[in-house]
KOLMARRO-408296 format. One line per 4 residues: number of its first residue (from 1); their letters; for each residue y, x, z of C-alpha. Coordinates in nm, 2 decimals, always signed. Each point is the difference from the previous one (the first is absolute). Example, Ala and Ser with C-alpha at 12.3 -4.5 7.8 and 13.67 -1.06 7.14 Angstrom:
! residues 2
1> as> -0.45 +1.23 +0.78 | +0.34 +0.14 -0.07
END
This chain:
! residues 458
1> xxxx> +8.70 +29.31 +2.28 | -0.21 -0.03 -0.31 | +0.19 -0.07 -0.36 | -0.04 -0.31 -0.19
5> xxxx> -0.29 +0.08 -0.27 | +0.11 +0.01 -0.31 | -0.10 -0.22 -0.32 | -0.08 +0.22 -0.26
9> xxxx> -0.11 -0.05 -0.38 | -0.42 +0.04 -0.08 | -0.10 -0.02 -0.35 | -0.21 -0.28 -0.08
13> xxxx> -0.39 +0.05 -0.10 | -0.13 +0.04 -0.32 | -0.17 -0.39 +0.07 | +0.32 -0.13 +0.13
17> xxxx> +0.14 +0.08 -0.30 | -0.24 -0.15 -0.23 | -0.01 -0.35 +0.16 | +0.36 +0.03 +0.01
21> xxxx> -0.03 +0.06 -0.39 | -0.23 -0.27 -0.04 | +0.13 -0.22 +0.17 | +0.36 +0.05 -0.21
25> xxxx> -0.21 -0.05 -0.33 | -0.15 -0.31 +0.11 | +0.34 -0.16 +0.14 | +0.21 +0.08 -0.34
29> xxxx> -0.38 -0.12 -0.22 | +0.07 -0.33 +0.27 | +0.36 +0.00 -0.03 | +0.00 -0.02 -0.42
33> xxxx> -0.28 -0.30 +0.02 | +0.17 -0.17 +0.23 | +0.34 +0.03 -0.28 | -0.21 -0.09 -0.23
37> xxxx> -0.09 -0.32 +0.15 | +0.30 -0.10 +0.16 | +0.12 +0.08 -0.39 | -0.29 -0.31 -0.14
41> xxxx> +0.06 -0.21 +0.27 | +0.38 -0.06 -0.05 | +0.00 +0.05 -0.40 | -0.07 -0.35 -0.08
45> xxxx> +0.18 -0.15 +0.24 | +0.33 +0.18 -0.11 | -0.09 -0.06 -0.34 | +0.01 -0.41 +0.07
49> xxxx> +0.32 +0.06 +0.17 | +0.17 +0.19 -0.26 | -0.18 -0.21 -0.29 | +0.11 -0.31 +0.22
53> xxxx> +0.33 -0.09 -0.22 | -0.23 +0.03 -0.34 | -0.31 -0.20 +0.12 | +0.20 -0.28 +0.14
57> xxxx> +0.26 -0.01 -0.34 | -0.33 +0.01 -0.21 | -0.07 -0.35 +0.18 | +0.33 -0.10 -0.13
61> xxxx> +0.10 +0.00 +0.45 | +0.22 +0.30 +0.03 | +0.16 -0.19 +0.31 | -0.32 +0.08 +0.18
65> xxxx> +0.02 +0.35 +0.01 | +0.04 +0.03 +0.36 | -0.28 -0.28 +0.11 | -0.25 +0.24 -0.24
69> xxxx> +0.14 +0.31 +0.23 | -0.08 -0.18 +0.30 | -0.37 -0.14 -0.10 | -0.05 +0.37 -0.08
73> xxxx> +0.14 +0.12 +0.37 | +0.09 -0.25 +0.22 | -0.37 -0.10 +0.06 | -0.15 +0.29 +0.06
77> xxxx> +0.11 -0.06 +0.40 | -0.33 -0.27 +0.01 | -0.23 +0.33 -0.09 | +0.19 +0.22 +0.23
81> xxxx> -0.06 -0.24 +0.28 | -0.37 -0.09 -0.10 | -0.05 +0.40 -0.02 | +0.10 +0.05 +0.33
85> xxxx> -0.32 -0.19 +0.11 | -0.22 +0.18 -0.20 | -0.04 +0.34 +0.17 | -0.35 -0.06 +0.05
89> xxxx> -0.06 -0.03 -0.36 | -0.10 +0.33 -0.20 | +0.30 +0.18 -0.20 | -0.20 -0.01 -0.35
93> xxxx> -0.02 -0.36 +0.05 | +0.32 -0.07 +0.08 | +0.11 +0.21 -0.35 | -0.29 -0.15 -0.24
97> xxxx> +0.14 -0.36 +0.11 | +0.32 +0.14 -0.05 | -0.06 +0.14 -0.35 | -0.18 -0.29 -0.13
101> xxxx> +0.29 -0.24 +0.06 | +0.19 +0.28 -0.16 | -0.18 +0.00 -0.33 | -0.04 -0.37 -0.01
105> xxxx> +0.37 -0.05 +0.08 | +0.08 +0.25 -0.30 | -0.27 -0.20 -0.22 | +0.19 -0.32 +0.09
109> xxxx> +0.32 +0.09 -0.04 | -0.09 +0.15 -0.34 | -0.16 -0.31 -0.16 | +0.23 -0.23 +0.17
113> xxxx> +0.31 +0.10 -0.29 | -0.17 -0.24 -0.19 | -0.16 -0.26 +0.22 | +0.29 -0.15 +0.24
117> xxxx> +0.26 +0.13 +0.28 | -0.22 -0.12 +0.28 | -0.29 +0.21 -0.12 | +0.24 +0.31 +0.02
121> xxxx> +0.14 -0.05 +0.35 | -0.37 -0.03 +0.13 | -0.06 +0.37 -0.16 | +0.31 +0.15 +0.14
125> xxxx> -0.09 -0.16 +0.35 | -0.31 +0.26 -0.02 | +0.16 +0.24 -0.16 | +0.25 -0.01 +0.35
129> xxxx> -0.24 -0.06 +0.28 | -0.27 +0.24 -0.16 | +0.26 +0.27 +0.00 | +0.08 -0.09 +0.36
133> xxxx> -0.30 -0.04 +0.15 | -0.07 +0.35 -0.16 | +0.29 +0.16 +0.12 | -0.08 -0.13 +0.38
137> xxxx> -0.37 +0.11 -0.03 | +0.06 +0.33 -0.12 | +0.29 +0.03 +0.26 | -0.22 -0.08 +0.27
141> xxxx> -0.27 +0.23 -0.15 | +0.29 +0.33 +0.00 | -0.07 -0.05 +0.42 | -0.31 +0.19 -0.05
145> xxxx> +0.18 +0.29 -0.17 | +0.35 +0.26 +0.08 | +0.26 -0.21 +0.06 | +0.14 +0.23 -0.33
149> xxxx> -0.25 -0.22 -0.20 | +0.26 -0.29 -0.02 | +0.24 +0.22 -0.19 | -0.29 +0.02 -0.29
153> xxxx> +0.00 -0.36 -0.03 | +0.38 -0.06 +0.04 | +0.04 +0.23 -0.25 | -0.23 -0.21 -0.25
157> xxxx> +0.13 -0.32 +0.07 | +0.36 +0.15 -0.09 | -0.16 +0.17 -0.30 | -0.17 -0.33 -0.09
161> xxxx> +0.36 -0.20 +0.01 | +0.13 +0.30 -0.27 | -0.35 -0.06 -0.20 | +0.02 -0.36 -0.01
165> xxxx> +0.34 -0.03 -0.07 | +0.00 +0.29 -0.28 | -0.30 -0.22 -0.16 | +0.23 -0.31 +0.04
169> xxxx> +0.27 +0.19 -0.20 | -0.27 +0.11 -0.23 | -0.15 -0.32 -0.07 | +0.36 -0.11 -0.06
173> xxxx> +0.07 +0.25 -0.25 | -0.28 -0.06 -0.24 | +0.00 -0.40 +0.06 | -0.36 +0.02 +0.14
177> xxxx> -0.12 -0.36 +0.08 | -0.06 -0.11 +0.36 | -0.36 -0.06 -0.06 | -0.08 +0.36 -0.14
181> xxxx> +0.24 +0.17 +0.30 | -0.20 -0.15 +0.29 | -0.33 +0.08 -0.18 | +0.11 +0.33 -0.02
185> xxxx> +0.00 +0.04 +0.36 | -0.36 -0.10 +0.07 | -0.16 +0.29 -0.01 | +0.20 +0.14 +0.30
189> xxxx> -0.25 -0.17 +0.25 | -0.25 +0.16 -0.10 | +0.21 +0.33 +0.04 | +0.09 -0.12 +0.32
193> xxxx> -0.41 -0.10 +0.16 | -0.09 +0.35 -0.17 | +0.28 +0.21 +0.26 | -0.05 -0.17 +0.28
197> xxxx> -0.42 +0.05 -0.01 | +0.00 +0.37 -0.10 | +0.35 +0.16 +0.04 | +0.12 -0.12 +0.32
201> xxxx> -0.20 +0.13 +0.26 | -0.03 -0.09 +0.35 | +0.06 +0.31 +0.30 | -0.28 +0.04 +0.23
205> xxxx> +0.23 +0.07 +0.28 | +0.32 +0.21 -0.05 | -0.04 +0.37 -0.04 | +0.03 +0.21 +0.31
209> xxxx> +0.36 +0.16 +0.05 | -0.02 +0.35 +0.21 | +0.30 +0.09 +0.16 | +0.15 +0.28 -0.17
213> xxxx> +0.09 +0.16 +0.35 | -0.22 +0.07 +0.33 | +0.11 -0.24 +0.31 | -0.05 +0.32 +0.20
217> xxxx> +0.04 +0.34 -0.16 | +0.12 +0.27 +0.24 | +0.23 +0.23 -0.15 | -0.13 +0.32 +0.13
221> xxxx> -0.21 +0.20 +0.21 | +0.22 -0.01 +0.32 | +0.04 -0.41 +0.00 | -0.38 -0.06 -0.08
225> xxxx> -0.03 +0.18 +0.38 | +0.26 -0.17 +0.18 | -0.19 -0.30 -0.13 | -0.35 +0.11 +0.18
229> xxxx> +0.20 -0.01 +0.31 | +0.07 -0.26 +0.22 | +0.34 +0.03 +0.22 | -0.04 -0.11 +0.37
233> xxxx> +0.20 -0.33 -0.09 | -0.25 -0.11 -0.26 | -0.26 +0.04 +0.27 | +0.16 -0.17 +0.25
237> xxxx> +0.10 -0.31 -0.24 | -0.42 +0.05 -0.13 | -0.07 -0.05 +0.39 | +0.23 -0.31 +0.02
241> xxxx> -0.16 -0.13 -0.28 | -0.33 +0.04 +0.08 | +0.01 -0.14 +0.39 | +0.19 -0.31 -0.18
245> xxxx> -0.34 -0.01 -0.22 | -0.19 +0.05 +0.31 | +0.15 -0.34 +0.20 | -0.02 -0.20 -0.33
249> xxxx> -0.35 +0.05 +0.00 | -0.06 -0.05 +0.39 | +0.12 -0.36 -0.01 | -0.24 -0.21 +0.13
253> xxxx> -0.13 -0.29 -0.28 | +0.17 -0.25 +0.26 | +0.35 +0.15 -0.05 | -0.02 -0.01 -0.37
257> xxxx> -0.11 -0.38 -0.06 | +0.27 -0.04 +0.29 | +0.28 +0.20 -0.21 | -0.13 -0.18 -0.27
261> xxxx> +0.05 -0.35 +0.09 | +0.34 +0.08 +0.15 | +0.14 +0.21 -0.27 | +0.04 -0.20 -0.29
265> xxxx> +0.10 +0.30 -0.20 | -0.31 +0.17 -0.02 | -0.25 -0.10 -0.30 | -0.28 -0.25 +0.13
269> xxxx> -0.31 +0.09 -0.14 | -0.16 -0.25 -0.27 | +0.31 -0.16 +0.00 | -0.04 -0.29 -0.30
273> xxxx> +0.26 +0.07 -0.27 | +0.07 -0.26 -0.19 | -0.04 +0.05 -0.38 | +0.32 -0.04 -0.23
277> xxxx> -0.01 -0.37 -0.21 | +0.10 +0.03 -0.32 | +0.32 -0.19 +0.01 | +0.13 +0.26 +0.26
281> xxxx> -0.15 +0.28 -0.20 | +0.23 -0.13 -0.31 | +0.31 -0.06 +0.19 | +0.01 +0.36 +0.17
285> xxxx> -0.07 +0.15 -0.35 | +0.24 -0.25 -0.15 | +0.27 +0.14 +0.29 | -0.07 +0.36 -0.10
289> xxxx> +0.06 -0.04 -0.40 | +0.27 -0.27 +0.04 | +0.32 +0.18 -0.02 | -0.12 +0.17 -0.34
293> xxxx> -0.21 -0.25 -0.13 | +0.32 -0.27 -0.02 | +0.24 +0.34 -0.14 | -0.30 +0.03 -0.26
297> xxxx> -0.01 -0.36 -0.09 | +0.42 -0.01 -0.04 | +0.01 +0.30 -0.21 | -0.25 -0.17 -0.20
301> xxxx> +0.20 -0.36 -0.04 | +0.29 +0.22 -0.08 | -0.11 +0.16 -0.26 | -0.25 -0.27 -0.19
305> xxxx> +0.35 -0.22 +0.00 | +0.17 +0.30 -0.20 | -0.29 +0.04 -0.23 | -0.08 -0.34 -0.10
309> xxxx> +0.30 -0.27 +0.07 | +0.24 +0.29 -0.01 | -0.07 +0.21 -0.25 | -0.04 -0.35 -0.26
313> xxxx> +0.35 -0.11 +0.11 | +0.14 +0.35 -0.05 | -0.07 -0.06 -0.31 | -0.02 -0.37 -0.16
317> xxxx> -0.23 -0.09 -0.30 | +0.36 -0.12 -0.14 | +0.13 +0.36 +0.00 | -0.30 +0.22 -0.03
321> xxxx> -0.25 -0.15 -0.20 | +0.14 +0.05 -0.35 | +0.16 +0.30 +0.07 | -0.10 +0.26 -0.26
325> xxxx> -0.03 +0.28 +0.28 | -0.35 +0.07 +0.10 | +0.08 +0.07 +0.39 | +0.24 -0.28 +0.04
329> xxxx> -0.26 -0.27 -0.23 | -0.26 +0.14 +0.25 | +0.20 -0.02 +0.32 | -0.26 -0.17 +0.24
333> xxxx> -0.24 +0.27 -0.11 | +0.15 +0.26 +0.01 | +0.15 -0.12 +0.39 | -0.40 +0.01 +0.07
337> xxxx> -0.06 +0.31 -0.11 | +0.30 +0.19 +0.15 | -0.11 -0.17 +0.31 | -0.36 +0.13 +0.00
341> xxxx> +0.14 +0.38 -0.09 | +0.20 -0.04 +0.37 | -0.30 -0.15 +0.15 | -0.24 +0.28 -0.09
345> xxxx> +0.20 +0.31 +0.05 | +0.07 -0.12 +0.32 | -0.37 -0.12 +0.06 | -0.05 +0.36 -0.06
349> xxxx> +0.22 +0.18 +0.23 | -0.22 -0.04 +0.31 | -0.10 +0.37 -0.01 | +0.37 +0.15 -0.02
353> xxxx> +0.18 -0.27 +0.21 | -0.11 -0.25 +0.28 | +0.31 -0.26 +0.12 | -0.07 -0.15 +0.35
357> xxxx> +0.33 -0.18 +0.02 | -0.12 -0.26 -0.26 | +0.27 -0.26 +0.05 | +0.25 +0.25 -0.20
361> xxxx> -0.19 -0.10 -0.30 | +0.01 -0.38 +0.12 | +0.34 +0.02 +0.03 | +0.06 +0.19 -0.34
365> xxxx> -0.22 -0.23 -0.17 | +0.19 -0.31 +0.13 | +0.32 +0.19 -0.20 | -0.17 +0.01 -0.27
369> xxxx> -0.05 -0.37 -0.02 | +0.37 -0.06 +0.12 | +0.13 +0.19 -0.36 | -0.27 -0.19 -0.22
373> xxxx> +0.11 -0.34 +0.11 | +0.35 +0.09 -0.08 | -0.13 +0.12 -0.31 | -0.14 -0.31 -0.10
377> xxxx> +0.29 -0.22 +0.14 | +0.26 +0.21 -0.22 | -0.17 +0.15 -0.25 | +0.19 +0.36 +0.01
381> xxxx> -0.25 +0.21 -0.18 | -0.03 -0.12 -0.35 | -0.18 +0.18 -0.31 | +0.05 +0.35 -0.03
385> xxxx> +0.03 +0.03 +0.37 | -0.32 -0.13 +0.07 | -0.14 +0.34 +0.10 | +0.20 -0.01 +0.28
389> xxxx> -0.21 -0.29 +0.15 | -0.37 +0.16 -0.10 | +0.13 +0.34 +0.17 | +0.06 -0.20 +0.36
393> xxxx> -0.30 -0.23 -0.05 | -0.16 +0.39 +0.03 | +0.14 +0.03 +0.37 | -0.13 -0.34 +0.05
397> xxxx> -0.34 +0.09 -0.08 | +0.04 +0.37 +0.21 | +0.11 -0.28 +0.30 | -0.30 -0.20 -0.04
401> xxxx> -0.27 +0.27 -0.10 | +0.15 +0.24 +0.29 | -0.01 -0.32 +0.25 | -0.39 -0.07 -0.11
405> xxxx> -0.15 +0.34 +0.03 | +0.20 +0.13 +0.34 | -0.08 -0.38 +0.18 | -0.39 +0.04 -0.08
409> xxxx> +0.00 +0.38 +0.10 | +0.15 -0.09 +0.33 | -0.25 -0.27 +0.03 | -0.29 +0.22 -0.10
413> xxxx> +0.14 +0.32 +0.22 | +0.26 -0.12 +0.31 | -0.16 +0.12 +0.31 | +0.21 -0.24 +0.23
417> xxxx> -0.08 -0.33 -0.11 | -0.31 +0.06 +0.18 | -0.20 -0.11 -0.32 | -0.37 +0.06 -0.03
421> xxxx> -0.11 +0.11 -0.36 | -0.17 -0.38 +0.01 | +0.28 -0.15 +0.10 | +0.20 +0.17 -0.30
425> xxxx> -0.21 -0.19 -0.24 | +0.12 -0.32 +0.16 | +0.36 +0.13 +0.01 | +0.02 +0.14 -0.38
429> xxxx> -0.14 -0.40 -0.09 | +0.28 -0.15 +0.26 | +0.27 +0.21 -0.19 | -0.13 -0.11 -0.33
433> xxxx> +0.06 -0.34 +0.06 | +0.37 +0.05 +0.07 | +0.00 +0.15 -0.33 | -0.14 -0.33 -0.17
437> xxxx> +0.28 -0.21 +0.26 | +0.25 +0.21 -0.13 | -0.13 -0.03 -0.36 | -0.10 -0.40 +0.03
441> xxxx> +0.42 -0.01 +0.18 | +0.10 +0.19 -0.33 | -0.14 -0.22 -0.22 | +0.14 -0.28 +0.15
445> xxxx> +0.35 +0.15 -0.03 | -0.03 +0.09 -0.35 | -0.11 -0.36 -0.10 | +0.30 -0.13 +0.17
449> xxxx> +0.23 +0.29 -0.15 | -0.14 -0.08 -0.35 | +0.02 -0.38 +0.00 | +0.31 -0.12 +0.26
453> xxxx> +0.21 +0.31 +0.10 | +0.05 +0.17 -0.31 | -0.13 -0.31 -0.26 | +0.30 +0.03 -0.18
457> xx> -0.08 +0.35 -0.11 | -0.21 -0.07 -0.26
END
């Protein structure tokens, strides 16, 4: 009886080797413009968030913190859901609308400081949905590219949170006006339009992979001539096989359209298959992503609750505000920006770890939210002790960042969803609007929190 070949290593080609190198270069090139932009896209937005308390107590409205959160967030889910309509429309369209509204947004919001409050909320509504609809667009554009590709962008959008809220920080430090902090930020569209034309480009096709081992390498000599031969059994099964070959072919065209209409098993020829409607292609997709979609959009109402409502009852304008202490005066900030350090090492861990079992960060997240409200209700970490609360709002921000980046790498990678690389697109859009639900839910609950739950805490 003839041994089992044996798989042995061959050395890949001199031209293997250079697409292979190629190929590498272009992915990290790809990989630090997509960083880049996810790094412009979210800067802005951040910096609204973290600027929020400042803006709205420059309007003499400080109780409307958390409706200036949720203008700049909550209503990005109307973009997500008009994106997901627009795959037909080119990507560089879909980003210069994006980056105009950006700009004008930033423009507004600017030269609003000394206009009225209305004129500001308009500007941070941009602000928001721009930063959405970019997010979805270039989300839906990473289909085209590794699935590794999202961790680039991840990674920016954590970096941007840091970025924004370190400017936040800055701004507050040197007691820049609103008007000259937002006009500061223009010129980062530009920054942004230039990437995406000329860094970012797209793959042709991926590179081709050769197998580092031979399906059939014979071991030696001796094997490579018990494999020439054929044992009697093998012919007598090649005999069986081929008189099976012989009757299949000898049926008369009466038996077939007779075995045919009787045998509703076999395949009719020309059969009309009816073409998928687009309702029933949504809710299949919708089915698929579900599960960590709603996980995603918790994680996220969890943790905009501790960052906004949360972290501003923590610490009450009463306590903090004239407190001669930098990082208590600057609590709210400085909640943001611990926040955003979480968020993008987390964003960033793609490469070393990848968590399937997402609903351990759901439920860790939900914890986190259990021992802020208790915070706020009793007020045990006072003063000095504040470092206590920035160093666990840094595990919230690892929950949600981690949560983010392993969710859209399943999306853009899981093989058993049965997902087509278009119907990923549609899926990265459906899970972005449970981020805005969860958001726009947040919101809500901060609003409440700030002006009937906790009123009294002032």
């Amino acid at each position: 009886m003839a041994k089992k070949p044996v798989r042995t290593k061959r050395q890949l080609t001199t031209d293997e080797l250079a697409i292979r190198k190629r190929w590498a270069i272009r992915n990290g090139l790809n990989w630090v413009g997509f960083f880049l932009i996810g790094l412009l896209n979210n800067m802005s937005y951040v910096v609204v968030n973290s600027f929020s308390k400042k803006l709205m107590g420059h309007f003499g409205k400080e109780e409307l913190t958390s409706v200036c959160v949720w203008l700049n967030t909550g209503l990005g889910i109307f973009v997500r859901i008009l994106h997901s309509f627009l795959y037909k429309v080119p990507f560089m369209v879909r980003i210069i609308s994006a980056l105009v509204a950006y700009l004008a947004g930033l423009l507004i919001v600017a030269f609003s400081t000394s206009i009225h409050i209305s004129m500001c909320f308009v500007g941070i509504i941009l602000v928001g949905t721009s930063s959405n609809f970019g997010e979805s667009a270039i989300m839906a554009y990473m289909r085209k590219f590794p699935p590794e590709s999202v961790g680039g962008f991840s990674s920016g959008t954590g970096c941007a949170g840091i970025a924004g809220a370190g400017l936040v920080l800055l701004f507050r430090a040197v007691d820049l006006k609103p008007m000259i902090a937002f006009l500061v930020l223009t010129p980062a569209t530009l920054a942004y339009f230039l990437i995406y034309c000329f860094w970012v480009r797209e793959p042709k096709g991926y590179p081709p992979n050769p197998p580092l081992y031979e399906d059939e390498v014979v071991a030696n000599e001796d094997e490579s001539a018990l494999l020439g031969t054929k044992s009697e059994d093998d012919a007598g099964l090649n005999g069986i096989h081929k008189a099976s070959q012989n009757l299949i072919v000898n049926r008369t065209e009466d038996d077939t359209i007779a075995n045919t209409e009787t045998s509703p098993l076999l395949p009719v020829e020309n059969e009309y298959q009816p073409k998928e409607t687009t309702i029933k292609r949504y809710c299949r997709i919708h089915g698929a992503v579900f599960s960590w979609s709603l996980q995603l959009g918790l994680v996220y109402l969890f943790e905009y609750v501790i960052t906004t409502a949360g972290s501003i009852i923590a610490c009450p304008k009463s306590r903090c505000e004239n407190d001669p202490r930098f990082y208590v005066k600057n609590s709210f900030e400085i909640v943001s920006m611990a926040y955003q350090i979480g968020v993008f090492i987390s964003r960033s861990s793609l490469s070393c770890v990848k968590i399937r079992r997402v609903w351990i960060m759901t439920l860790l997240q939900f914890l986190n939210l259990v021992l802020w409200i208790f915070q706020d209700a009793f007020q045990f970490v006072r003063g000095g002790f504040m470092w206590f609360l920035y160093a666990h709002t840094i595990f919230v921000g690892l929950m949600g960042g981690g949560m983010y980046v392993n969710v859209f790498y399943l999306i853009l990678n899981d093989k058993e969803k049965g997902l087509t690389n278009e119907d990923r697109e549609l899926a990265t859009n459906i899970t972005m609007i449970y981020i805005n639900l969860g958001i726009t839910s947040a919101a809500l609950i901060n609003i409440l929190m700030q002006n009937v739950i906790f009123k009294h805490i002032k």
